[in-house]
C-alpha positions in Angstrom: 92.6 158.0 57.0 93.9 156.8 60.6 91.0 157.3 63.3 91.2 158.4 67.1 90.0 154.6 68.2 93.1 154.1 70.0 93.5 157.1 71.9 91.6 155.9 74.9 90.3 158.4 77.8 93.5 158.6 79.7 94.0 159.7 83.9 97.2 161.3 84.0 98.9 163.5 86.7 97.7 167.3 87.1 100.2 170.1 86.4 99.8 170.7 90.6 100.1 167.1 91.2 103.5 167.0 89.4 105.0 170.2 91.1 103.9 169.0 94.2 105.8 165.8 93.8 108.8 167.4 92.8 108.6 170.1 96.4 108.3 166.5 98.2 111.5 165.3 96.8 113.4 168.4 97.2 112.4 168.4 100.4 113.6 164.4 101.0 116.7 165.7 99.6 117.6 168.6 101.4 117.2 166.1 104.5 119.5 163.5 103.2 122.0 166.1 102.3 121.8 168.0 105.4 124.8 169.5 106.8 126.7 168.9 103.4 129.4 171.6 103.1 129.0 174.3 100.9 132.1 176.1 99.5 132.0 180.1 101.4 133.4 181.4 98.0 129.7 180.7 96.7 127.6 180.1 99.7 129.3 183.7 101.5 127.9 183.3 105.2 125.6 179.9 104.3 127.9 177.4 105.0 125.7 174.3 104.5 122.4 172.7 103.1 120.3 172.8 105.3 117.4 170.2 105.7 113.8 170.9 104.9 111.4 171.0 107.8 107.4 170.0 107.8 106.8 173.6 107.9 108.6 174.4 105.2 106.8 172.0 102.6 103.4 172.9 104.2 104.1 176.8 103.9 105.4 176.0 100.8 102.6 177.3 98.6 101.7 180.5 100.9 104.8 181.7 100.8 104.5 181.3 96.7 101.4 183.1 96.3 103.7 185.4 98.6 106.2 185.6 96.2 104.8 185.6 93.4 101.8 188.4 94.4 102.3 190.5 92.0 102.6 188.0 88.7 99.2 186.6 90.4 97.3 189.7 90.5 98.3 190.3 86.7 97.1 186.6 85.5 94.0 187.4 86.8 93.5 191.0 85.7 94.5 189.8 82.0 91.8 186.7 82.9 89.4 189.2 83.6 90.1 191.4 80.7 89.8 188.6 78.8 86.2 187.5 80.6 84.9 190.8 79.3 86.4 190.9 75.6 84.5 187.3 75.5 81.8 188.4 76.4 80.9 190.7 73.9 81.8 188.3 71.3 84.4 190.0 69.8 87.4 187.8 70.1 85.6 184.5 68.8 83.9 186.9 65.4 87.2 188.4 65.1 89.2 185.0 65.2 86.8 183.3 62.3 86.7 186.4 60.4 90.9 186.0 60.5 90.9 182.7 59.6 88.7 183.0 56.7 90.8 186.2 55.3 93.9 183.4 55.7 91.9 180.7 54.3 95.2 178.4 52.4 97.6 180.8 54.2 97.3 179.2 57.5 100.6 178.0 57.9 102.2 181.3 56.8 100.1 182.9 60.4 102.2 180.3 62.6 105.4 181.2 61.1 104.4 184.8 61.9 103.3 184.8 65.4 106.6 182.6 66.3 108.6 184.6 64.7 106.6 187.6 66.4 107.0 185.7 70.3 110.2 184.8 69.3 111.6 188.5 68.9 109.3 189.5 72.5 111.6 186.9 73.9 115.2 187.7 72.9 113.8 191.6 73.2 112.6 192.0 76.8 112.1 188.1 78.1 108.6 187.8 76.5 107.7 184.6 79.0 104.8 185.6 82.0 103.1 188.1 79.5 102.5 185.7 77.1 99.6 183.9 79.4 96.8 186.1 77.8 97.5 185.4 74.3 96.3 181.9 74.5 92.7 182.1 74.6 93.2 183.9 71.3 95.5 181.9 69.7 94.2 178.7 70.4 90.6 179.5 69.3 93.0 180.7 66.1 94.2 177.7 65.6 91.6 175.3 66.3 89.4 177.3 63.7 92.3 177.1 61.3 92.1 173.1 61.6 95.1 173.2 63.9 94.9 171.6 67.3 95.5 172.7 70.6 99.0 172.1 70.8 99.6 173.7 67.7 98.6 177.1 69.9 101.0 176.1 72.6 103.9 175.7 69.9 103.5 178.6 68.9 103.2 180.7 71.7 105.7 179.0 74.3 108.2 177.6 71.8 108.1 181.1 70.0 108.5 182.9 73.0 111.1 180.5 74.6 113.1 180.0 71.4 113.7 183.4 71.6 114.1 184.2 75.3 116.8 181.1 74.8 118.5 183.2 72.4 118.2 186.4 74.4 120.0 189.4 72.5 119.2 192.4 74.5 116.9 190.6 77.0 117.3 192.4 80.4 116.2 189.3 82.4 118.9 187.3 80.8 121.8 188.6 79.8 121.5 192.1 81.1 121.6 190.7 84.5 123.9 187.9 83.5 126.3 190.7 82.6 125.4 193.1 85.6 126.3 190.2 87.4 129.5 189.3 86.0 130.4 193.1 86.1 129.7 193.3 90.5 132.0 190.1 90.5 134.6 191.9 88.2 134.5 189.2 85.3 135.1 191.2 81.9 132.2 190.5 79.3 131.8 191.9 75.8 128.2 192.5 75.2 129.4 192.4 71.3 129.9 189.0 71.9 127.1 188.1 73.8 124.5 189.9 71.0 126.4 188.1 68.3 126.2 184.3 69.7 123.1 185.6 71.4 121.3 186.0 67.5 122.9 183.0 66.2 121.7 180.9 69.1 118.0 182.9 68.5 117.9 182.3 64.5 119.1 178.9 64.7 116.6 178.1 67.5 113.2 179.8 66.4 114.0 178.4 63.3 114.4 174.9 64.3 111.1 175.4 66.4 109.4 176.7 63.5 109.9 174.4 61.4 108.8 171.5 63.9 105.5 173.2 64.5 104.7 173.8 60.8 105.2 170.1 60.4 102.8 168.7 62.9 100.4 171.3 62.1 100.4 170.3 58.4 99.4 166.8 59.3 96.7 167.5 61.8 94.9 169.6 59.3 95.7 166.6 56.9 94.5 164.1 59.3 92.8 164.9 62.4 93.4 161.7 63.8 97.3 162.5 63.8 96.8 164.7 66.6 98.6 163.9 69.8 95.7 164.3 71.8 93.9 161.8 73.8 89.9 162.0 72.9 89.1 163.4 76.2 91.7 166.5 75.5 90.3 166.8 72.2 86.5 166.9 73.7 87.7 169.5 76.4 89.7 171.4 73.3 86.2 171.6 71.5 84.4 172.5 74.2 86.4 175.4 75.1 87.9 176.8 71.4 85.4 176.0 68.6 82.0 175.9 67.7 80.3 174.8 64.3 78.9 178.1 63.0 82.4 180.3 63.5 82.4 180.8 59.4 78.7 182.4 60.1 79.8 184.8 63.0 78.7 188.6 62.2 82.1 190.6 62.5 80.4 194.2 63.3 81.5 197.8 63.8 81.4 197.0 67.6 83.3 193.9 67.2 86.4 195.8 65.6 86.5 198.9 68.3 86.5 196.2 70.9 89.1 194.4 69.3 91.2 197.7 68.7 91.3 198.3 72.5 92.3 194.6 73.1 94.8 195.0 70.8 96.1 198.3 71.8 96.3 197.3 75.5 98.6 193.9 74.6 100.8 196.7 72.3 101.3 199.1 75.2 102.1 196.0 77.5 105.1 194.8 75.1 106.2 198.6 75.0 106.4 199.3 78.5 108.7 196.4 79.2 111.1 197.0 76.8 114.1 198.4 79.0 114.7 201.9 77.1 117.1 203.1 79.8 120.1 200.6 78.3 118.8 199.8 74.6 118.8 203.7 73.8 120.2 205.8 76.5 123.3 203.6 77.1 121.7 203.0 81.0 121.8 206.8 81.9 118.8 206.9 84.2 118.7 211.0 83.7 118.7 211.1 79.7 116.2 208.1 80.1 113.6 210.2 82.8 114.4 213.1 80.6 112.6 211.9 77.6 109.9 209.1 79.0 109.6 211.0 82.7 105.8 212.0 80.9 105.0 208.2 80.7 104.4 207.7 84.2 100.7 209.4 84.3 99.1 206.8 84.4 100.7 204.3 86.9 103.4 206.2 88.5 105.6 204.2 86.7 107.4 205.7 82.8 107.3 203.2 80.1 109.9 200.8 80.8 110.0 200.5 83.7 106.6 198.9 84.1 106.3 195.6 85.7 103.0 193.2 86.8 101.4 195.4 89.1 101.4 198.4 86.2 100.7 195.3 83.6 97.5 194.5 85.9 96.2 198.2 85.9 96.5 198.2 82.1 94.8 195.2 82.0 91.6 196.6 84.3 91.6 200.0 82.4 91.5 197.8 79.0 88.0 195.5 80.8 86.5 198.7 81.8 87.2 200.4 78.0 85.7 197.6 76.5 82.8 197.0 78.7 81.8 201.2 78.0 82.1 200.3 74.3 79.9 197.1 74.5 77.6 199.0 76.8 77.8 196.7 79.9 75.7 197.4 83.4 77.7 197.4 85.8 76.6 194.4 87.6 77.6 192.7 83.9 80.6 194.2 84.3 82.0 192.9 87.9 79.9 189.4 86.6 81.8 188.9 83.6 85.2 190.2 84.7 85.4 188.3 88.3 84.5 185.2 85.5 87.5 185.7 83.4 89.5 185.6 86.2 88.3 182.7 87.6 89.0 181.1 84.3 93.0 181.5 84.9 93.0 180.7 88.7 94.0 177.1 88.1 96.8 178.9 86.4 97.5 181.2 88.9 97.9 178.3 91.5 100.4 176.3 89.1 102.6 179.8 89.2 102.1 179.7 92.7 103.1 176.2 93.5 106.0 176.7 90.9 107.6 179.5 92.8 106.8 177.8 96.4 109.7 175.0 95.1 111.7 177.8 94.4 111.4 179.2 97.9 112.4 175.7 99.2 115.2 175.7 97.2 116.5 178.7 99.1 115.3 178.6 102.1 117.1 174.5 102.5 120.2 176.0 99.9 120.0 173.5 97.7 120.7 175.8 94.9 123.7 176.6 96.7 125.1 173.3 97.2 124.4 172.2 93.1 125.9 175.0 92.1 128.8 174.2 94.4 129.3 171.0 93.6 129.0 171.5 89.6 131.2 174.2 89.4 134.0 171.9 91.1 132.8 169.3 88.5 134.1 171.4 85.7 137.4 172.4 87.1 140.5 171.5 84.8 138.1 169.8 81.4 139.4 171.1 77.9 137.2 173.8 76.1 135.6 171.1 73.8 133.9 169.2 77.0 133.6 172.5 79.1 131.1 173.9 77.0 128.8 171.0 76.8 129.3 170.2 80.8 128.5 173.7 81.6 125.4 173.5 79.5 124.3 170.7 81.4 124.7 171.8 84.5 122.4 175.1 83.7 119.7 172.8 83.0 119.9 170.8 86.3 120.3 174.5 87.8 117.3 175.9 85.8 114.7 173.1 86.9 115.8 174.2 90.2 115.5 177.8 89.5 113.5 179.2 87.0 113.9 182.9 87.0 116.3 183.7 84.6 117.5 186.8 86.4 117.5 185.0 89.9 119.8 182.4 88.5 121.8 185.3 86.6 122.5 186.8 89.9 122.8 183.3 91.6 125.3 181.7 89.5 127.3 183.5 86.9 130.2 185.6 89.4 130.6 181.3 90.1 130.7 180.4 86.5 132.1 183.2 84.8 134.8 183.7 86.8 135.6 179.7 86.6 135.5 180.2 82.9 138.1 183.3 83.0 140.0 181.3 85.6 140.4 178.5 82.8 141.0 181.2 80.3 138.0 180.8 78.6 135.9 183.7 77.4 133.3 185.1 79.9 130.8 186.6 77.2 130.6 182.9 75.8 129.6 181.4 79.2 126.5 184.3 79.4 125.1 182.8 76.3 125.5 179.2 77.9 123.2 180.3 81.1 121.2 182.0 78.0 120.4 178.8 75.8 120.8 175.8 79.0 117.8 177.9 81.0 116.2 178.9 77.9 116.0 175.0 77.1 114.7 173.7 80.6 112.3 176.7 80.2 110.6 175.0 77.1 109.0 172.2 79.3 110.3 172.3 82.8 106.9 171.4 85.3 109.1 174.0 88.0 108.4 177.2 85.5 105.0 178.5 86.1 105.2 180.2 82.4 105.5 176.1 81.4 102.3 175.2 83.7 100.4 178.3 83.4 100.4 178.1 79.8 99.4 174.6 79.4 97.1 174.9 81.4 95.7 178.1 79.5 95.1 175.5 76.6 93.7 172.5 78.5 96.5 170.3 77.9 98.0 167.6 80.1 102.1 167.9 80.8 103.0 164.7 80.1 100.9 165.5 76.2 103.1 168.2 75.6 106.5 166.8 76.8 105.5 163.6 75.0 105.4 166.0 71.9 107.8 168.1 72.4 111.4 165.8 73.9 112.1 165.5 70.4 112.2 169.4 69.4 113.9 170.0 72.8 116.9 167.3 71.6 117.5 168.7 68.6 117.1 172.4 69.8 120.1 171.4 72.5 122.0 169.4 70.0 122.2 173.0 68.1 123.0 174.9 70.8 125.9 172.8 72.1 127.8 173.0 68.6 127.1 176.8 68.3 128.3 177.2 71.9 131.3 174.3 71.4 132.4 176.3 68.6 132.2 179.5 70.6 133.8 178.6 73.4 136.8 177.6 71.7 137.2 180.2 68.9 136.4 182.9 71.2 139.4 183.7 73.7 
């Protein structure tokens, strides 16, 4: 049996530390590079990068929580829901009393909830919403024998594997091809489904298996964990306690745990984008038979985004806390408690999007997109694949939001691939599988952070663990998309 001896208490970076390094060298860059030309085919009116001022780093982190309002304001409704669920015990008798049905079947539950994520992901972009599941899973996990990370594997690389192979995702492709579609590239979305579910099978399972084979060794040997000993105290502290296998699972327990489970099943629901998947994007035929939905935000299923998400969330706290017969003052107490739980997290989303707001406001984005796209003029379809995959992960750290960077860069890139006579639909699934990629561990994505930090687990643990997934995961996707790019004309 190895032991833990050597894993010493280690002082690494926070999650807000590292983002706030990276805004600082952005900004240093945007200086040196100011007044560097940017091509008016891409940049329209903005002819130039345009240097960072103080102000701009300094307001950098307002203007996130400014941006990024309404994400905020759901993190910490879910956090509150959450406070309250805990609170009546519920979610910690309801986790032991799954893991002792599963008891030798552990390992079939991770392949299920990845393969469950994964299918969120590729479906609607499953990627902000998942932030609430981790308090649940992890406790799962730990309880199971797992660690930690194991939770975060399954979760964000279930999730991510699949949003990386988006098939109908309306974040990714959908606005990928919207895009193309305003600049007046031609796209098949047969194609982009097809490559899209190749790229998502050959992913998730790639992840999966990755995550089943650490987990088997640290319920083997707990000292094969990746953790340093002060990770693992904090894991302990927060997601297990001696006497789960003795928890009573009451009548109580399971109506609280129904609500909890029927508010995360109407989330999932309302975000799947109905209007295109069924109704072939006819907003009238799509009113006409979900118009009723919108009782209870305003908003039909579907259409619902973080601010409906957060009222779900707060109806959900104040369903439970009836059933488990709360005071008010227990109430507000437990809820404002939950919340406070995921504000750490809500600061990492809000520092996350502040480097996105530098990015535009000095046009950086701009300028790398520029100067890649001229990169890849005139390279045979067996290097332009590769290249342009590349260059989506440099453009991905810098911009995170799938759809922004949709709408951002692919009128540049499609139309460079149709200029070269290269198929359009291919180079949607490139954007697709390069930001799905940097999305699995880049420190700019506040899903990344947020999650993480959900589970108590430094960055540098998790990329440390997960470089090597992440090289294989791209070695994949560059043959698939090699392949793709040179078959499909």
């Amino acid at each position: 049996m190895s032991s833990n001896t050597g894993k010493k208490k280690k002082s690494s970076l926070s999650a807000f530390s590292i983002l706030m390094i990276v805004m600082a060298v952005i900004c240093i860059i945007s200086v040196v590079l100011n007044g560097q030309a940017i091509d008016p085919a891409i940049g329209g009116e903005i002819a130039s990068v345009t240097g960072a001022k103080l102000s701009d780093f300094v307001m950098a982190i307002p203007n996130g929580f400014k941006d990024a309002a309404d994400l905020i304001i759901f993190i910490l409704s879910i956090g509150g829901f959450i406070g309250i669920v805990m609170k009546t015990g519920a979610l910690e008798s309801g986790v032991y009393h799954l893991v002792k049905k599963m008891k030798g079947k552990e390992e079939v539950l991770i392949v299920i909830l990845m393969i469950l994520f994964s299918a969120g992901g590729t479906t609607y972009g499953m990627a902000e919403e998942t932030i609430g599941f981790y308090t649940l899973i992890t406790a799962a996990m730990v309880a199971a024998g797992f660690d930690s990370v194991v939770a975060v594997g399954v979760i964000l690389l279930g999730a991510g594997t699949g949003v990386l192979g988006s098939t109908i995702n309306p974040f990714a492709t959908g606005a990928a091809m919207a895009a193309l579609n305003s600049a007046g590239v031609a796209n098949d979305p047969t194609i982009v489904m097809a490559l899209g579910a190749i790229l998502w099978i050959t992913s998730t399972a790639i992840a999966i298996l990755f995550v089943l084979s650490y987990a088997k060794k640290v319920k083997k040997d707990k000292g094969s964990t990746i953790l340093s000993l002060q990770e693992q105290e904090i894991m302990r502290e927060h997601f297990s306690r001696e006497d789960g296998d003795k928890l009573e699972f009451t009548s109580k327990h399971k109506l609280v745990l129904t609500i909890f489970a029927i508010t995360f099943v109407i989330m999932i629901f309302s975000l799947i984008f109905y209007q295109d998947i069924i109704f072939g994007g006819s907003e009238e035929a799509y009113l006409a038979a979900f118009g009723w939905s919108d009782v209870l935000t305003g908003t039909p299923l579907g259409w619902w985004y973080f601010m409906d998400l957060a009222a779900l969330f707060i109806i959900g706290s104040v369903l439970v806390a009836v059933v488990a017969r709360m005071s008010e003052k227990e109430f507000i107490d437990n809820f404002m408690a939950g919340a406070a739980d995921l504000l750490s997290v809500a600061l990492i989303i809000a520092t996350a999007r502040g480097i996105t707001v530098v990015m535009k406001a000095t046009h950086m984005d701009l300028y790398i997109l520029d100067v890649s796209s001229k990169m890849l003029q005139g390279v045979s379809g067996l290097i332009f694949a590769p290249m342009s995959y590349v260059v989506y992960l440099v453009l991905s750290f810098l911009v995170p939001s799938t759809s922004g960077l949709a709408g951002l860069s692919m009128p540049v890139m499609g139309g460079l691939a149709q200029a070269l006579n290269f198929n359009a639909s291919v180079m949607i699934m490139v954007f697709s599988a390069g930001s799905g990629l940097i999305n699995l561990f880049t420190p700019t994505s506040g899903v990344v952070m947020g999650g993480i930090g959900a589970a108590k687990i430094e960055y540098s643990t998790y990329l440390k663990w997960v470089m090597k997934l992440l090289v294989i995961i791209a070695i994949a996707n560059i043959i698939v998309l090699s392949i793709a790019m040179m078959v499909i004309k």
